[in-house]
Every structure is written in structure tokens, then in C-alpha cells.
N, C-alpha and C positions, 0 to 999 in steps of 0.2 A: 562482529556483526556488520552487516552491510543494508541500507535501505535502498531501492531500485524503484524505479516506475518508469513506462513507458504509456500515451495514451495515443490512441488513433483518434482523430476527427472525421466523422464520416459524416458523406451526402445527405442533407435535409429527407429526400427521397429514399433512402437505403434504407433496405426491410433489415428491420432489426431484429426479426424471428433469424436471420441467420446469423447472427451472432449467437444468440440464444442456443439453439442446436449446436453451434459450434463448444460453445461451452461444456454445452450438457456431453457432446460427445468426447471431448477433451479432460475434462476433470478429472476421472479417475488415475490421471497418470501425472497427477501433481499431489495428488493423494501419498505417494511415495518418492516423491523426488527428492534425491540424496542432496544432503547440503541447505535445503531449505525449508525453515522456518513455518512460515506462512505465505500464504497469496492471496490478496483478495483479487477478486475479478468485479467489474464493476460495471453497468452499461447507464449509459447519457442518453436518454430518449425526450426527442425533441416535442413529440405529441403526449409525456408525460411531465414536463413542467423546464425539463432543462433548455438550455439556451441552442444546445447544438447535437445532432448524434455522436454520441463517442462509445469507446471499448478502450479499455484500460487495465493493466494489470499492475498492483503493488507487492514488493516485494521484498519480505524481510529471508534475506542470507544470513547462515551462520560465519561464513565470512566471505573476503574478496574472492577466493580461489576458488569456491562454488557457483557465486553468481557469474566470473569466468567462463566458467566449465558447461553453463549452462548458454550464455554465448554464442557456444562453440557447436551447440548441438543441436539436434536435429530437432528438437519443439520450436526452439527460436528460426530456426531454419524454415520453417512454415508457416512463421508469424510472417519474416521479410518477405515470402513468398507470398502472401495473401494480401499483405497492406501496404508494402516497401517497407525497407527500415529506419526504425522510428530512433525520435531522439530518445536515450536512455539515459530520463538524471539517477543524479546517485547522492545521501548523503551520510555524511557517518554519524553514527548514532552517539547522539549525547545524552540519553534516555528512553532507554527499553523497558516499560511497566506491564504486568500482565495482571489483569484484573480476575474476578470471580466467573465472568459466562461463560458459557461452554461454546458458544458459537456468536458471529456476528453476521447482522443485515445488513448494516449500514457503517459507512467510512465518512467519515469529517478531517478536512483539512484544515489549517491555520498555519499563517505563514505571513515573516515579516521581514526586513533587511535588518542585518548586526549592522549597528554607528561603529563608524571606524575607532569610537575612543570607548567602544564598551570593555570591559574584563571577560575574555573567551573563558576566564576559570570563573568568574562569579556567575557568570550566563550557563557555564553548565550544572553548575550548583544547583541554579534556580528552576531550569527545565530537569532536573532528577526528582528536587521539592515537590513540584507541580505534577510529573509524572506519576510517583506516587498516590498523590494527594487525586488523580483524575482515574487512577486502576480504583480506588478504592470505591469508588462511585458503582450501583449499581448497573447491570446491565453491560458493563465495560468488559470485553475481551482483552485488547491494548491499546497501549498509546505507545508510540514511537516519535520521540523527535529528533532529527537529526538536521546537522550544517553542512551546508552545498558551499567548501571554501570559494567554489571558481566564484561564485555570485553572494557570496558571505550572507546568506537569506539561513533563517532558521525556521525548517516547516515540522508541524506537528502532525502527524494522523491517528486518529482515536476510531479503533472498532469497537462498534457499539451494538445491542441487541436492540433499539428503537431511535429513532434520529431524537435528539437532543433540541430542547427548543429551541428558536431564533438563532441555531446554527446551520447552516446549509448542510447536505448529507447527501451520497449517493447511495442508491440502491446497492447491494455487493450481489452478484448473480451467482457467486459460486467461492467458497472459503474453504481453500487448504492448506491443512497443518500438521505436517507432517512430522516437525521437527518442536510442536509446538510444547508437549511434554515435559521435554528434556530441557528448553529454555527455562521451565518453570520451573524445571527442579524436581519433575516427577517421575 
């Protein structure tokens, strides 16, 4: 498996109804996109409490050669064409947990730097523990965490059916799961 994100930062001004629409009219075809998992789609609205306008998409691949392949094609081809091309981080997953909900609102991040003298096998130990330990909670879809070697940071993303207290939370505008099933085991 592979975890992806890209976000756009958009103009204070920029009507966010057309992301919206873009969404809405885009969705359906991530509904079936071979190779992946899940998407959430997420929007940063500035006149709703967040700091900046943004449009973001996360991405859980079933592996490298999918989120490649999607790269290469013509959905991402009209992302660069509508926002330029964004940075794409990437990390590999050191626990993928799927919880009991059938659908998520909300994405939470957490994210911190690995100490150069940490144990990379006792830290993935402890993020599979915690993984678990966070699907089982209700209202959880997943939790994914995965390490960014280039920048040795380890981030967590948990979808969630209602934002979690005194955790920050984005709105998700549009959740597909395509591949979500078969991750689970069903």
C-alpha cells in the first residue's frame, strides 16, 4: 500500500462553490478507480473556521504501481491543468486499520518527526498497537499511518463519521472506496 496527498492553497477570494461542483461532478469516477483504496476529498474554507482556502485529496493506493499509473493519467492531468502541479507527499504505511463505519465526514491529521535514535521496528510496533486500538473506536472508518523517509516525520490520518474533540478535523467533501472491501477482507 501506498498513502498520497496533495493540497491546493487557494485565494482568500476564490469561490469555493466551484470546487464543490467540481467535486460533485468528478466523484463518480473515483468511485471505480482501479488500484485504489480510498480518497477522501477535503475542502479548507476560510469563511468556515479554517485558516486558508484549500482543496486536497488523500490517498490510500493498493500499491506504488497504481498511484503511478494514476500520475500518468488523464484525472491528474486536469488537476495540473486547473491548479499547476502540486507537491505530492507520499508515505508508506506502517499501519493501515479499518474501523466499523461505513462512511466518513471528517479526516484528522497527526504528525510528528522520528529522533534519529528512535527503533523504526519498535515505532512501527507501537503505530499498529495504536492503530488498532483507534479502528476500534466508534464512528472510525480508518486510520492510516505512515513515515515520509525523505523528512523521517510520522503522520497519522483517521476518518472519522463526526470530528473527535480537541482534535482539529476537515470537512471530507466526497469519500471513495473503491477498493475499500477487499482491504477489509470482504
Amino acid at each position: 500500500m501506498l498513502i498520497a496527498r496533495y493540497r491546493h492553497r487557494l485565494p482568500a477570494d476564490y469561490d469555493m462553490n466551484r470546487i464543490r461542483a467540481r467535486v460533485a461532478e468528478r466523484a463518480p469516477a473515483w468511485d471505480v478507480m482501479p488500484g485504489l483504496v480510498l480518497k477522501a476529498v477535503t475542502i479548507e474554507e476560510r469563511g468556515r473556521g479554517a485558516a486558508t482556502n484549500a482543496y486536497s485529496s488523500l490517498y490510500l493506493w493498493q500499491d506504488a504501481g497504481a498511484a503511478a499509473a494514476f500520475l500518468a493519467a488523464p484525472a491528474f492531468r486536469a488537476v495540473v491543468d486547473s491548479f499547476g502541479r502540486p507537491r505530492v507527499e507520499t508515505w508508506l504505511p506502517s499501519a493501515v486499520d479499518f474501523g466499523p463505519a461505513a462512511t466518513a465526514r471528517f479526516l484528522s491529521e497527526e504528525s510528528r518527526l522520528v529522533a534519529p535514535e528512535e527503533d523504526l521496528a519498535t515505532l512501527s510496533e507501537t503505530e499498529r498497537t495504536r492503530g488498532r486500538a483507534i479502528a476500534g473506536e466508534p464512528g472510525i472508518l480508518g486510520t492510516l499511518a505512515g513515515l515520509d523517509p525523505e523528512g523521517w516525520r510520522l503522520t497519522r490520518f483517521t476518518l472519522r463519521s463526526e470530528p473527535a474533540a480537541g482534535t482539529p478535523a476537515v470537512a471530507i467533501a466526497h469519500l471513495a472506496r473503491p477498493g475499500l472491501a477487499a482491504a477489509r477482507g470482504h
